[in-house]
C-alpha positions as CSV (number, residue, x, y, z in Angstrom):
1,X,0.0,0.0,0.0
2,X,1.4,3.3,-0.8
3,X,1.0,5.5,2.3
4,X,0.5,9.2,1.5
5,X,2.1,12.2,3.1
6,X,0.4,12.9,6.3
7,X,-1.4,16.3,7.8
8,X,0.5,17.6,10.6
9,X,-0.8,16.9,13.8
10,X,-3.7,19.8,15.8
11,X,-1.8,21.8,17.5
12,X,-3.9,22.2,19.7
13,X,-4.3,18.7,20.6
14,X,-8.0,18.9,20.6
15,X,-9.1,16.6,18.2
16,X,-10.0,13.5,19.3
17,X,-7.6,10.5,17.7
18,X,-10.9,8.4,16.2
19,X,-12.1,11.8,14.5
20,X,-8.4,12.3,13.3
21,X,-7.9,9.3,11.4
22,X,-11.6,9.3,10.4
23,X,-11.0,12.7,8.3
24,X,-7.5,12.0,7.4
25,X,-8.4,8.2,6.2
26,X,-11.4,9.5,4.2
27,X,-9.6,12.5,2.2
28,X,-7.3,10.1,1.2
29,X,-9.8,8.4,-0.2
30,X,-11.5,10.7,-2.1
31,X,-8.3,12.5,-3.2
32,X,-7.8,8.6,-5.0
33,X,-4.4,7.9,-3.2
34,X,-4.9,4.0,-3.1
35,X,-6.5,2.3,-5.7
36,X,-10.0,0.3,-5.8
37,X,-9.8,-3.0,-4.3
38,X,-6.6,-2.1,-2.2
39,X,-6.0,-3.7,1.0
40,X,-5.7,-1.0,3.4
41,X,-3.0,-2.1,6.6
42,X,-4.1,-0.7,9.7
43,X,-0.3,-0.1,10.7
44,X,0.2,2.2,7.7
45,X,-3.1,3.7,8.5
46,X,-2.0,4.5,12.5
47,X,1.5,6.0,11.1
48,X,0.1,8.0,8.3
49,X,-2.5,9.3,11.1
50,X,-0.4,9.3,13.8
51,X,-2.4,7.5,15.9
52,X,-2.8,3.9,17.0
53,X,-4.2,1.1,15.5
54,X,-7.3,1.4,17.4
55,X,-8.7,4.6,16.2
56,X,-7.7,3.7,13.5
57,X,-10.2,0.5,13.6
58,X,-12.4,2.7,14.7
59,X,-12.5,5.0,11.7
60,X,-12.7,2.1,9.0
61,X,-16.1,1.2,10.7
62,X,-17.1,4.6,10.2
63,X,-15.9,4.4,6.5
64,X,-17.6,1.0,6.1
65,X,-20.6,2.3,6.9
66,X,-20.5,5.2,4.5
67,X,-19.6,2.4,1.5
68,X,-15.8,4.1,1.0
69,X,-13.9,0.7,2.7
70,X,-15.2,-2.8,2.5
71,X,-14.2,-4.9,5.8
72,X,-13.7,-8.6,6.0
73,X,-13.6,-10.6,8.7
74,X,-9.8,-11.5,9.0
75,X,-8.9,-10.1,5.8
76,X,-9.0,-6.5,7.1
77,X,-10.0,-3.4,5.2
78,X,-10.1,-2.7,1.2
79,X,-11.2,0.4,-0.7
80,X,-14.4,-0.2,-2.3
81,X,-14.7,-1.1,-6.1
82,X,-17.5,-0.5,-7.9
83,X,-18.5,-2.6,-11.0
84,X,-20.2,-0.5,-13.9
85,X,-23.2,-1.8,-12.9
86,X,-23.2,-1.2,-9.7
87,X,-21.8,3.1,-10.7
88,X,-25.3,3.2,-13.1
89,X,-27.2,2.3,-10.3
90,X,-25.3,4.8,-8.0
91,X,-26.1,7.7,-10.4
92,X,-29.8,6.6,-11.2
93,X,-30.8,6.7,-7.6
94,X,-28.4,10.2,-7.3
95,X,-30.6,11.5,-10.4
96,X,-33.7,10.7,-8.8
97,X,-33.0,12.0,-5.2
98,X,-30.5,15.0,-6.0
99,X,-32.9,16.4,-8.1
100,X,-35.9,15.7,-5.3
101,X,-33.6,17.6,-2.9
102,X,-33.3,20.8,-5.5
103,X,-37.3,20.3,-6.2
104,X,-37.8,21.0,-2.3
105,X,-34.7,23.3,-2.1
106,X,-36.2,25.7,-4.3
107,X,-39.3,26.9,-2.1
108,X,-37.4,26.4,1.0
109,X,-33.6,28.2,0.2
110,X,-32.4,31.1,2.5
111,X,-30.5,34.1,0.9
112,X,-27.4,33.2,3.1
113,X,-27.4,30.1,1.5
114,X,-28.1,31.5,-2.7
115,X,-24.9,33.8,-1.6
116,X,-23.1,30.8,-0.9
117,X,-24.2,29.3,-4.1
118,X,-23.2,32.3,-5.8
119,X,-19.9,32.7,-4.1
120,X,-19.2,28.9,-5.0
121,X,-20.2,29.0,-8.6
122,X,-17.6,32.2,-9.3
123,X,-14.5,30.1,-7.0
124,X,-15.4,27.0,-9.4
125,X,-15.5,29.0,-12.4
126,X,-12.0,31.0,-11.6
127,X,-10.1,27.5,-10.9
128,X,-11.9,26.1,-14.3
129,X,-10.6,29.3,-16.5
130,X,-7.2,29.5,-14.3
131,X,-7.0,25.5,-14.3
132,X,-5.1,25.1,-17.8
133,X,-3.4,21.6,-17.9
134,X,-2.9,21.7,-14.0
135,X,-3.9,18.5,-12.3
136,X,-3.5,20.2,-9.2
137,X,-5.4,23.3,-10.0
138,X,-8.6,21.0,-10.8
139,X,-8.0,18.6,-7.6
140,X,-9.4,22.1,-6.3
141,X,-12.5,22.0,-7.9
142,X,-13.9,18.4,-5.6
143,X,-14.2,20.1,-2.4
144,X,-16.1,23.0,-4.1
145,X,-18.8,20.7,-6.0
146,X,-19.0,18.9,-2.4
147,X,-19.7,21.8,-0.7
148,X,-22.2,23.0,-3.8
149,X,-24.4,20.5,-3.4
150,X,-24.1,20.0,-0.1
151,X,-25.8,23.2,0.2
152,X,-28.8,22.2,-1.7
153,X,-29.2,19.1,0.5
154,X,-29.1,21.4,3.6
155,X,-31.7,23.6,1.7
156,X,-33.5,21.1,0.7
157,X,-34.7,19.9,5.3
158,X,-35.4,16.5,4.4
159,X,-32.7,15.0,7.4
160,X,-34.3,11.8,5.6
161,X,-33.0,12.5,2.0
162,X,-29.4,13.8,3.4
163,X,-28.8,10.6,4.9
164,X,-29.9,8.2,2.1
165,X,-27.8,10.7,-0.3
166,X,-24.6,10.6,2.2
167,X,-23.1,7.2,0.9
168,X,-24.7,7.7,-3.5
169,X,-23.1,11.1,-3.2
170,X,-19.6,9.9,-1.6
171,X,-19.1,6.6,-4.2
172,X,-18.9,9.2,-7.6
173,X,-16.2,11.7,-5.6
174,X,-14.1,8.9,-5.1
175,X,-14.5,7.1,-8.9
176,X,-14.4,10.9,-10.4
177,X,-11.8,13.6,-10.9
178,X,-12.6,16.2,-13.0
179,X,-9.1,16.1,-15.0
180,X,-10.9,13.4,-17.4
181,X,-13.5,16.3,-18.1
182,X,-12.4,18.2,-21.3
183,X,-12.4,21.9,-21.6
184,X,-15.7,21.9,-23.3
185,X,-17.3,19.7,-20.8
186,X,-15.8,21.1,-17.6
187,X,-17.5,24.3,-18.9
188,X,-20.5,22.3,-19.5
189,X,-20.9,21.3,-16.1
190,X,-19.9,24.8,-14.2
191,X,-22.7,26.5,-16.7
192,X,-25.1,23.4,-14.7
193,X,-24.1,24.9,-11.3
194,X,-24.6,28.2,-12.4
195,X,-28.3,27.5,-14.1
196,X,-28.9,25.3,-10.8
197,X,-28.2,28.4,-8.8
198,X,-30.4,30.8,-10.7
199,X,-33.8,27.7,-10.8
200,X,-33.3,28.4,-7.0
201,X,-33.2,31.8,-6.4
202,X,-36.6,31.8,-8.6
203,X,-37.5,29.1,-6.1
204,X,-38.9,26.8,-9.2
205,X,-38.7,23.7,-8.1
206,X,-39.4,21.9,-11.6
207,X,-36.7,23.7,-13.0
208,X,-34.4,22.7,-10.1
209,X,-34.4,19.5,-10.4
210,X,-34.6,19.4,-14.2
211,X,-31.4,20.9,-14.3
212,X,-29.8,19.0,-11.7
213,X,-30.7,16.0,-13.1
214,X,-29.2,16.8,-16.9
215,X,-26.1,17.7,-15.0
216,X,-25.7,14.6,-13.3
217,X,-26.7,12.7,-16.1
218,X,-23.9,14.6,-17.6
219,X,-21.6,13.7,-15.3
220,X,-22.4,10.1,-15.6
221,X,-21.5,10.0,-19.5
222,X,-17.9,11.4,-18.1
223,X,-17.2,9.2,-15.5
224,X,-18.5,6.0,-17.9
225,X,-16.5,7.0,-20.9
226,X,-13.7,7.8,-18.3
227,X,-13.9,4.3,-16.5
228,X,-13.8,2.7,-20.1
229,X,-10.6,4.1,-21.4
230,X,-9.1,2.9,-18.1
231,X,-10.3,-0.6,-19.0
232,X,-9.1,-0.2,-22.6
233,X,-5.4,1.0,-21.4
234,X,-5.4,-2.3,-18.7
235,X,-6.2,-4.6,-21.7
């Protein structure tokens, strides 16, 4: 297992060692530093946390239970891999309760949280115009569409419809990196955030979710053709 840089430690030594190597565990994860199917050692895990192995154990249940780490009685802990079946299924059932969330977000949307919107669709927009052929620059743009719709989740109050959407929305952030996007299609999808934000603050519901559903559906033509040319390059 390749074992990524670790965060420096709180300073502050607040933060508890379980919540530590939860956070620290899971952006690895989604910033794709082991590979699907990887066995995941709990003794690299507690160095690259600095912590010990049981927080550590701790924090793959939590990551179990969110779908990001399979566990296996005495085999241990493995990132997840999803089979293409199993990703179309992922983003039908997003489609379908995403674009519920942004239905009932519409009529329920403070103006704290359209600024927010509005201040995340120009931060997205300046890293896909300033991006060029940066890798790093567009690593920037995950925690950004996380936080995006995030926000329509919270708008949307259904505590119900958060939780169901906490493990669909996580599986797609880990298989995805906007790098496979192309110009044209990166573009594509900030001009979706954009015409998701405006459906909102007009508080129309049908278009909410029509739009957030194209752009997911969008998004799943990416990630397919994406996961395909990996396949083709392994042959």
């Amino acid at each position: 297992m390749t074992v990524p840089d670790p965060s420096p430690p709180p300073a502050d030594g607040g933060e508890r060692a379980a919540d530590r190597a939860y956070k620290l565990i899971r952006e690895g994860i989604l910033r794709q530093h082991w590979s699907g199917g990887e066995h995941l050692r709990e003794h690299d895990l507690a160095a690259f946390t600095g912590v010990s192995r049981t927080p550590v154990r701790d924090a793959l249940r939590r990551l179990a239970a969110e779908g990001l780490v399979e566990l296996t009685p005495n085999a241990g802990a493995r990132i997840w891999e999803w089979t293409t079946e199993e990703l179309d299924d992922i983003f039908d059932l997003r489609s379908l309760m995403e674009g519920h969330a942004a239905n009932l977000a519409a009529a329920r949307i403070g103006a704290e949280q359209l600024a927010e919107l509005d201040e995340l669709c120009d931060r997205m927009e300046a890293v896909v115009e300033g991006s060029g052929d940066s890798q790093l620059a567009l690593a920037e743009l995950s925690p950004l569409n996380e936080r995006f719709h995030g926000v329509i989740l919270e708008a949307s109050g259904s505590r119900r419809l958060r939780l169901a959407l906490r493990q669909v929305i996580q599986v797609p952030l880990v298989m995805r990196t906007f790098a496979v996007y192309s110009a044209a299609e990166l573009r594509r999808s900030m001009s979706h955030h954009r015409e998701i934000a405006e459906a909102l603050a007009a508080h129309d519901g049908v278009w909410a979710e029509s739009v957030m559903r194209s752009h997911l559906h969008a998004g799943h033509a990416v990630m397919t053709r994406g996961r395909a040319n990996i396949d083709r390059a392994a042959e």
